[in-house]
N, C-alpha and C positions, 0 to 999 in steps of 0.2 A: 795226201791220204793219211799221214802219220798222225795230223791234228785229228783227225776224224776219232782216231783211237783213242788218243788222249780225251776230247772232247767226248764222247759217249762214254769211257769207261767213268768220265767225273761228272755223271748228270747224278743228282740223287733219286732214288727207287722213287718211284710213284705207286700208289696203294689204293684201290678205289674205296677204302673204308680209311684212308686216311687223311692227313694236311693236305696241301700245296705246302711241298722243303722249299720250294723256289717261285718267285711269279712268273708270269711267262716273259716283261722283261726281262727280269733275269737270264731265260731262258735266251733271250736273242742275242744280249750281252756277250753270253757266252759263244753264243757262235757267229756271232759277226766275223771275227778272222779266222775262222775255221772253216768257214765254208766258203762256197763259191757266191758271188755278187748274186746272182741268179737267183740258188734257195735261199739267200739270206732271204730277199725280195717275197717269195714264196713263204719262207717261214712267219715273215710279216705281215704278211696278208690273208693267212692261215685265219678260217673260222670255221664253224661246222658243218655248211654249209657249201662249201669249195668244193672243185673237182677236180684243179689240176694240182698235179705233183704224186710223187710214188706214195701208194698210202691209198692218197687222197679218194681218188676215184672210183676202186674197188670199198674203200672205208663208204664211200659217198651212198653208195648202193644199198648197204646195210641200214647207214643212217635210214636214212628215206625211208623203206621198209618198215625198220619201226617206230615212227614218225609216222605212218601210214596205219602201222597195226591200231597205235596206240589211240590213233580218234577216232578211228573205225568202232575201237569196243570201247570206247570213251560214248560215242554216241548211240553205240546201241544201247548203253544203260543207261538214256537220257531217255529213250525212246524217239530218237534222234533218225534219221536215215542220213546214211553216209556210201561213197562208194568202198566196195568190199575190197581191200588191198589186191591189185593182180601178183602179187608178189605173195604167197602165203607158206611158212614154212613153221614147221612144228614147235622147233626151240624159242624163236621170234614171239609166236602165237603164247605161248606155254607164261613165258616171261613177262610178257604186259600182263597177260589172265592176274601174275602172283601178283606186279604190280598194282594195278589197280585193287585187287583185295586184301592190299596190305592193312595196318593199321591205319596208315595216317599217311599224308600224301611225301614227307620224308622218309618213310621207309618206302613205299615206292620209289621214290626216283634212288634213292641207295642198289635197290633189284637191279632196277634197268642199269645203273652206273656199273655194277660187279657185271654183270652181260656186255657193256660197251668194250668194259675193257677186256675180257674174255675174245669179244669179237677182234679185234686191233689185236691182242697176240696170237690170235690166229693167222690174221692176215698180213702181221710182219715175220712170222715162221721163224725160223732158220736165220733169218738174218743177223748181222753181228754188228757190222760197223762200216754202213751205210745209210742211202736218204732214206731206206724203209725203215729201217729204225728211227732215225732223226724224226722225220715227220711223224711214225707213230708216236713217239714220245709225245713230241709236239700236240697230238690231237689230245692224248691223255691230259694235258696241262689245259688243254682247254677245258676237258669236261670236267676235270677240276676246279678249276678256276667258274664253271658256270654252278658247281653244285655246291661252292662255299658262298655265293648271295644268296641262299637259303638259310635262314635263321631260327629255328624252332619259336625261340622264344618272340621275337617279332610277329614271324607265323601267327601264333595263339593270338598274339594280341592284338593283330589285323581278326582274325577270327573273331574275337571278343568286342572289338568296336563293332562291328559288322553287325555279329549278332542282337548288339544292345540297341544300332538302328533299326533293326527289321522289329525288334520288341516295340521300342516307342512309336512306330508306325501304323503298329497292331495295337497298339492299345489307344491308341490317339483316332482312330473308325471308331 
C-alpha cells in the first residue's frame, strides 16, 4: 500500500486543456512495481471501451451515453435517423448540443474532453490513493493520448486536399 502513495502522489497533474506530462507507457513503467500483477495486466489492457476494473464500468456507462448522444444529434443534423439514446440526461445532452456548434470540430472534441474529465472526477470522488484513482488517471491518459492525434494543422490540410478534389470533380461535369 505505501508504493501506492508514493506512486499517485508522483504521477503528473493531467489537464483536459493541456499536454500529455507522460505517455501512457510511461505511465505503466511507473507502475509496474507498484501495483499488483493483476492491475498492472488491467492497466495494460485499459482502452476506452473496457468495463472491467474500479473506474472502468461506471466510467463505461457514461462513455457510451455520450457516444450515444453524440450520433444521435450528429445524425439528426444530417437528416439522418438514428435510435434516440435510452439513456437521456440534461448535462450529457447540453454538452454534445455546445459540441457539435462549436467552431470547428477541435473545439468540439476540447467541450466533450473538459466534460470527460469533469465526469471521471466525479466518479473517482473522494478517493486518495487507490485503483479509483489509478484507473481514473489511467482513463484521463487515454483520452489524452486520443485528443493529441488531432492536429489542427494536418486537420486543414486533409480539409483543403479534400476540398480542392470535390472542386476538380465539379468542374471537370
Amino acid at each position: 500500500m505505501a508504493s501506492y502513495y508514493y506512486l499517485i502522489a508522483s504521477l503528473p497533474d493531467l489537464k483536459s486543456d493541456g499536454e500529455m506530462p507522460i505517455t501512457y507507457q510511461q505511465f505503466l513503467d511507473m507502475c509496474e512495481n507498484a501495483v499488483s500483477a493483476k492491475t498492472y495486466q488491467a492497466l495494460k489492457d485499459l482502452d476506452l471501451s473496457n468495463e472491467e476494473g474500479p473506474v472502468v464500468k461506471e466510467w463505461s456507462k457514461s462513455y457510451g451515453a455520450l457516444t450515444q448522444e453524440l450520433n444521435y444529434q450528429r445524425s439528426q443534423r444530417l437528416g439522418k435517423s438514428y435510435p434516440t439514446p435510452q439513456v437521456k440526461e440534461f448535462t450529457t445532452t447540453q454538452v454534445v448540443s455546445n459540441a457539435i456548434a462549436a467552431k470547428n470540430p477541435l473545439e468540439g472534441e476540447k467541450i466533450m474532453l473538459e466534460y470527460q474529465f469533469q465526469l471521471l472526477d466525479s466518479i473517482v470522488g473522494l478517493h486518495m490513493f487507490d485503483d479509483y484513482v489509478l484507473f481514473g488517471y489511467a482513463i484521463k491518459l487515454k483520452l489524452l493520448e486520443r485528443q493529441a492525434c488531432f492536429h489542427r494543422d494536418k486537420g486543414e490540410a486533409e480539409f483543403r486536399r479534400l476540398m480542392d478534389l470535390v472542386q476538380q470533380r465539379v468542374y471537370s461535369l
